[in-house]
C-alpha positions in Angstrom: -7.0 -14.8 -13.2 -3.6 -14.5 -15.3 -0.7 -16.0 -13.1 1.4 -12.8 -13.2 -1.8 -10.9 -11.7 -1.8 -13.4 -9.2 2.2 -13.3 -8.6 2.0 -9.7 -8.1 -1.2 -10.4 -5.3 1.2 -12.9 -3.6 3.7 -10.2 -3.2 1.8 -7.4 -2.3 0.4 -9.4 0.5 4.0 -11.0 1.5 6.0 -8.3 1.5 3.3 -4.8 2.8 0.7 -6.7 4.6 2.4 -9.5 6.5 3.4 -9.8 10.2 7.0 -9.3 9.1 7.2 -6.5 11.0 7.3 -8.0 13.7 10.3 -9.4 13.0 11.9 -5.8 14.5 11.3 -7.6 18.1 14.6 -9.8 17.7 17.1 -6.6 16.8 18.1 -9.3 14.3 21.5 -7.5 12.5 22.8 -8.7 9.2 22.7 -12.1 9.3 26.0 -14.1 8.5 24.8 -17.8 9.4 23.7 -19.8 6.0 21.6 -22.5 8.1 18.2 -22.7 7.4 16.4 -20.5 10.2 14.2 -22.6 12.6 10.9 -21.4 14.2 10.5 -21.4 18.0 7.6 -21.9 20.3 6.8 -18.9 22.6 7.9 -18.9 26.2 4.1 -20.1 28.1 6.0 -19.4 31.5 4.4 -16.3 32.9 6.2 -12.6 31.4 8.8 -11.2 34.0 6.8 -8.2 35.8 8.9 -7.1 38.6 10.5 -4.0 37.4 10.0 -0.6 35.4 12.2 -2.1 32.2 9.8 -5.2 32.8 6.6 -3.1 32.6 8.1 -0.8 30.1 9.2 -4.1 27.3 5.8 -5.5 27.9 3.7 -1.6 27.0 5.9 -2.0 23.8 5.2 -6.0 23.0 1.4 -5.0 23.5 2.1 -2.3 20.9 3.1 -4.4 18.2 0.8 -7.2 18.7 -1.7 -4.6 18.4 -0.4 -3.0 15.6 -1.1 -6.5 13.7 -4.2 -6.6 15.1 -5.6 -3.7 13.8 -4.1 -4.7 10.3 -1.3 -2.6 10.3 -3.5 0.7 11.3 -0.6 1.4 13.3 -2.9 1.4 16.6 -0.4 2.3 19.2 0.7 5.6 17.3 -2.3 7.0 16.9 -5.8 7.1 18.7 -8.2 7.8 16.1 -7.6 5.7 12.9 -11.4 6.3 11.9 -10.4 7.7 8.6 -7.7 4.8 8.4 -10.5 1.9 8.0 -8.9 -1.4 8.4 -9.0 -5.0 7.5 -7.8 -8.3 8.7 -3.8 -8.7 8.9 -4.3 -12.0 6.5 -6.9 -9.2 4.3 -5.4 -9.5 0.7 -4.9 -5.9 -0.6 -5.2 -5.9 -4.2 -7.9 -8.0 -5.1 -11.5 -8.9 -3.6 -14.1 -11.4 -4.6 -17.0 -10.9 -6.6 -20.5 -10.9 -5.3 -22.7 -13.1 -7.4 -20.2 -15.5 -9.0 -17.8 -18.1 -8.4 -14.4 -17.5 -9.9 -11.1 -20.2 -9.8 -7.8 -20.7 -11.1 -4.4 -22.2 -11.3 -0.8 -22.0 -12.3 2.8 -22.0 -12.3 5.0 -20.0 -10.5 8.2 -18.0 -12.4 10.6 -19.3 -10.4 8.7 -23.3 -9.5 5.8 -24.4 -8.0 2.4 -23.4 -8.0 -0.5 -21.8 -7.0 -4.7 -22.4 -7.0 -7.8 -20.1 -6.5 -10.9 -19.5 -6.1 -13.2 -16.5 -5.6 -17.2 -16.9 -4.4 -19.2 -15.7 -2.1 -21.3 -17.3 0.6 -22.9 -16.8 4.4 -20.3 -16.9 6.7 -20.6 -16.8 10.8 -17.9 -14.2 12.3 -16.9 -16.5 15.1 -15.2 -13.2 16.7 -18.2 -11.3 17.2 -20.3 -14.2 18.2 -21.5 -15.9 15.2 -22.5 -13.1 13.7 -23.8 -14.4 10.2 -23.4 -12.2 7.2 -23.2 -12.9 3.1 -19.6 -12.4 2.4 -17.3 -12.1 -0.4 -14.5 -14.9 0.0 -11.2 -15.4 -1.8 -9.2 -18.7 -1.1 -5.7 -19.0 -1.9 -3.0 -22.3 -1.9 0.4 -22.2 -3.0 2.7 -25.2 -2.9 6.3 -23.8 -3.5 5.7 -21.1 -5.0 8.9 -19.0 -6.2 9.2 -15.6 -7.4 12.6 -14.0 -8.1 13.6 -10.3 -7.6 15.6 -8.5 -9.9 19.1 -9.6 -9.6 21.6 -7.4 -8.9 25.1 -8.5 -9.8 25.5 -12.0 -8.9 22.9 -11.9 -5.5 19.4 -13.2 -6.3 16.9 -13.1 -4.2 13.9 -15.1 -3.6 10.6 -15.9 -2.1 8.4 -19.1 -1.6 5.3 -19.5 -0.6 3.8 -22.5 1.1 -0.2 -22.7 2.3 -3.2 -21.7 2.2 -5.0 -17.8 3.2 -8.5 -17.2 3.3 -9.8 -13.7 3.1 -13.6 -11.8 2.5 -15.7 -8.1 3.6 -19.1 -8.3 3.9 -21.1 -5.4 4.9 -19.3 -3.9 7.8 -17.5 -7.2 8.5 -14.1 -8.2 6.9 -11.9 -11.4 7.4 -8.4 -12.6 6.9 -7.5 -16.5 7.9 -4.0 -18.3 7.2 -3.0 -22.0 7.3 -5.1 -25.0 7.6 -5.3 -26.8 10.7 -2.1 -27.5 12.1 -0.2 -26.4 9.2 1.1 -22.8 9.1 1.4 -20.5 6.2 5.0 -19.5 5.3 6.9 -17.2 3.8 10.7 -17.9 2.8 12.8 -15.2 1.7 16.1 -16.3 0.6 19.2 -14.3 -0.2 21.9 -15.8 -2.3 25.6 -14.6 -3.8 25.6 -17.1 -6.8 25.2 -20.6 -5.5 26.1 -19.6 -1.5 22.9 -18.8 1.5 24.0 -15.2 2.4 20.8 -15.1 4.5 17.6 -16.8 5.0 14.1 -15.3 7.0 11.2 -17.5 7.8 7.9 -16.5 8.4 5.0 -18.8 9.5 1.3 -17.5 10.9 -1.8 -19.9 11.5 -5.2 -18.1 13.0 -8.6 -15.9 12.2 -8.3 -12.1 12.2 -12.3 -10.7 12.1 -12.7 -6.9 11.7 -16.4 -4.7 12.2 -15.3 -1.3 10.5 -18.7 0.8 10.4 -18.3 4.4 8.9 -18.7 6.5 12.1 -18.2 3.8 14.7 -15.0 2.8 16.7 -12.9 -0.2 14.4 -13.8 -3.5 16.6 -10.5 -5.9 15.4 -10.2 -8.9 17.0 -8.0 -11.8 16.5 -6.7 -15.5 17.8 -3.1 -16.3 15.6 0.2 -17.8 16.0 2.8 -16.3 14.8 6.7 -17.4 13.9 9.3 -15.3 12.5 13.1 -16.9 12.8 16.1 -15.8 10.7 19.5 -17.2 9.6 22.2 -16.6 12.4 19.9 -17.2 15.5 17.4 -14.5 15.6 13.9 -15.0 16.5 10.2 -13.7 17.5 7.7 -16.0 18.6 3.9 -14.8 19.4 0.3 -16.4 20.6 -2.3 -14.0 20.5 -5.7 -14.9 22.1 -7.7 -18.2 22.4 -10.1 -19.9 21.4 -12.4 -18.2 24.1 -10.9 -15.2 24.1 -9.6 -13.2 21.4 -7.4 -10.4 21.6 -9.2 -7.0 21.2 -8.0 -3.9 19.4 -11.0 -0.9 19.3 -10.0 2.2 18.0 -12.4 5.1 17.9 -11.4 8.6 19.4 -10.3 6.9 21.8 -7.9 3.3 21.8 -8.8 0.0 23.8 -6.4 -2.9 24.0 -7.7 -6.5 25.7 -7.1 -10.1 25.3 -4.3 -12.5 26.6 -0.5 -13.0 24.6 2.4 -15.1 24.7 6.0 -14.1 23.2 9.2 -15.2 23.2 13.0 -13.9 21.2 16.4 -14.0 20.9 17.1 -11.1 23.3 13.9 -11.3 25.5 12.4 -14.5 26.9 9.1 -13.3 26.9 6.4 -15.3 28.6 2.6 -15.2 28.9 0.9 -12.2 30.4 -3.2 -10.4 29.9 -3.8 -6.8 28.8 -6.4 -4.6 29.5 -7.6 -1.4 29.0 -10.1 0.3 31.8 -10.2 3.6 30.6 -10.0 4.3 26.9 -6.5 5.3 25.9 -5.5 9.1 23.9 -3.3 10.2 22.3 -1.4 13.5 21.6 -1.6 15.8 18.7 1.8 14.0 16.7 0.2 10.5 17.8 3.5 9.6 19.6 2.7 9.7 23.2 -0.4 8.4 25.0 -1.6 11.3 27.1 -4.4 9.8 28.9 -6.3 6.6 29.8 -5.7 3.8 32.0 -4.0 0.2 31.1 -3.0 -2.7 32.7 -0.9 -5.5 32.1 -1.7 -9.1 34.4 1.4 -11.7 34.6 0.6 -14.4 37.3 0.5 -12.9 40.3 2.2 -9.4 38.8 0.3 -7.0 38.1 1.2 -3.2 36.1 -1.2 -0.5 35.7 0.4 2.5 33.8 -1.9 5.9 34.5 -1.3 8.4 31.6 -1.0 11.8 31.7 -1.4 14.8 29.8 2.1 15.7 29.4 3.1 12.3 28.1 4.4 11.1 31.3 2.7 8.1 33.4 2.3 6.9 37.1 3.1 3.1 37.3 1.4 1.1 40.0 3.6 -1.9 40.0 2.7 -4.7 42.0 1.3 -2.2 44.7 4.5 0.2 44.6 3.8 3.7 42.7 6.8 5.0 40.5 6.8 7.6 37.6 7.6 7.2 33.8 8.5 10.2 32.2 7.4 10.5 28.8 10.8 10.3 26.9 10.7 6.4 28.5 6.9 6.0 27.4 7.7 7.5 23.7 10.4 5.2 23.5 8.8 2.1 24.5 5.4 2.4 22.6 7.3 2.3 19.3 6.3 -0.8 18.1 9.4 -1.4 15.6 11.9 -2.1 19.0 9.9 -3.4 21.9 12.5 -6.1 23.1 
């Protein structure tokens, strides 16, 4: 593999298939600070669930981790994404591994450090859906440092480094995307400069297993256990756990959308917490894909407990902790965008 092919795979994956949208949960504005950014741990207290804004930030939270979930399929805008077949958030893009043959390589970054691979394929147990064993094409990927520049423009450069490994495959039916090894996360540093001075700085670091079963016809079954960290110059942050090692966190998208599995989150302008999310009746959505008009879902903090009903006109009936309000569906269409849930 020629190392500008592989450059160009780094940054397809870095910049279009990343969590970094995510990183819309912090309302981070321009950042002024130089420092370094710093990742934060999530808030494991349990997530606030006493009042409609309460109910409301969480609908949107669960929107965006389910968003990543479903590898970007934009789950919570649209309820039947069985034309928009997915793969794993960590699923690399633009290249797959061959069947049949075992493929490495190594280089040099353009802008320092480097980068190994290796393509193969072997049997491989989906741990998500059981141990479900299957022959799978695999791609492994490790950078140490590795730099690429964008085009400058006037005297700003800007830059991005790579540190870690990703692990991705598709097998029949079955697809997979992993990042970091053991402990260790994979980042992603994107670095702004006006000649030798840090304008701005963003951080991005995820560790986990995304497993996808995408059969033509059949609802998408994603499921994934991943820590995520997103933390940028001046102070602003997004922190996220998404399920565990016994229970991963569920996005099934057919005609109809499902959303299980327990979360944590913390950022800058929400402290976030721990909460569980379920779905007892599939959701659906209108025509435009912007407003849930039916289905049941409910969100478990603790001893809290929210259960939104949806209705046909876009509008819901909460049930929040045992109290019944209404949601009209201006409040729903605002909170179920995924780019602004905090």
């Amino acid at each position: 593999m020629a190392t500008t092919h592989k450059i160009q795979q780094i940054l397809g994956f870095a910049l279009a298939g990343s969590l970094l949208t995510l990183a819309a949960c912090s309302r981070s504005d321009q950042a002024t600070d130089s420092a370094v950014p710093q990742s934060r741990d999530i808030n494991t207290s349990a997530a606030a669930l006493g009042s409609k804004a309460d109910a409301l930030r969480e609908l949107g939270v669960i929107g965006a981790l389910a968003n990543q979930v479903a590898g970007g399929a934009s789950a919570w805008n649209s309820g039947n994404a069985d034309s928009q077949r997915v793969r794993p958030w960590a699923f690399n893009n633009n290249e797959r591994a061959q069947v049949g043959a075992a493929d490495s390589s190594s280089g040099n970054c353009p802008g320092g450090g480097s980068f190994t691979t290796e393509d193969s394929s072997a049997s491989r147990n989906y741990t998500l859906f059981g141990g479900q064993s299957a022959d799978t094409a695999l791609s492994r990927s490790s950078e140490i440092n590795c730099k690429s520049a964008f085009p400058q423009q006037g005297n700003v450069t800007q830059t991005l480094s790579l540190n870690g490994v990703q692990e991705s495959g598709s097998a029949a039916g079955l697809s997979y995307g992993s990042a970091g090894s053991g402990s260790d996360f994979y980042t992603e540093l994107f670095e702004k400069k006006d000649g030798s001075r840090l304008v701005d700085s963003t951080k991005v670091s995820y560790r986990g297993l995304s497993e996808v079963k995408s059969l033509q016809g059949t609802p998408i079954d994603a499921r994934a256990v991943y820590a995520y960290r997103y933390a940028r110059s001046g102070g602003e942050f997004f922190s996220a756990d998404v399920g565990n090692t016994s229970t991963p966190f569920k996005v099934v998208q057919g005609d109809l959308l499902s959303v299980s599995g327990p979360y944590g989150y913390s950022s800058r302008t929400c402290s976030g917490g721990t909460a569980t999310v379920s779905t007892s009746d599939g959701l659906a959505f209108g025509e435009n894909g912007d407003q849930i008009v039916a289905g049941t879902l409910e969100v478990t903090s603790a001893s809290s407990k929210a259960v939104f009903r949806f209705k046909p006109d876009g509008s819901a009936d909460l049930d929040l902790n045992g109290a019944t309000q209404s949601i009209s569906a201006s409040e729903l269409r605002a909170a179920i965008n995924p780019a602004n849930p905090c």
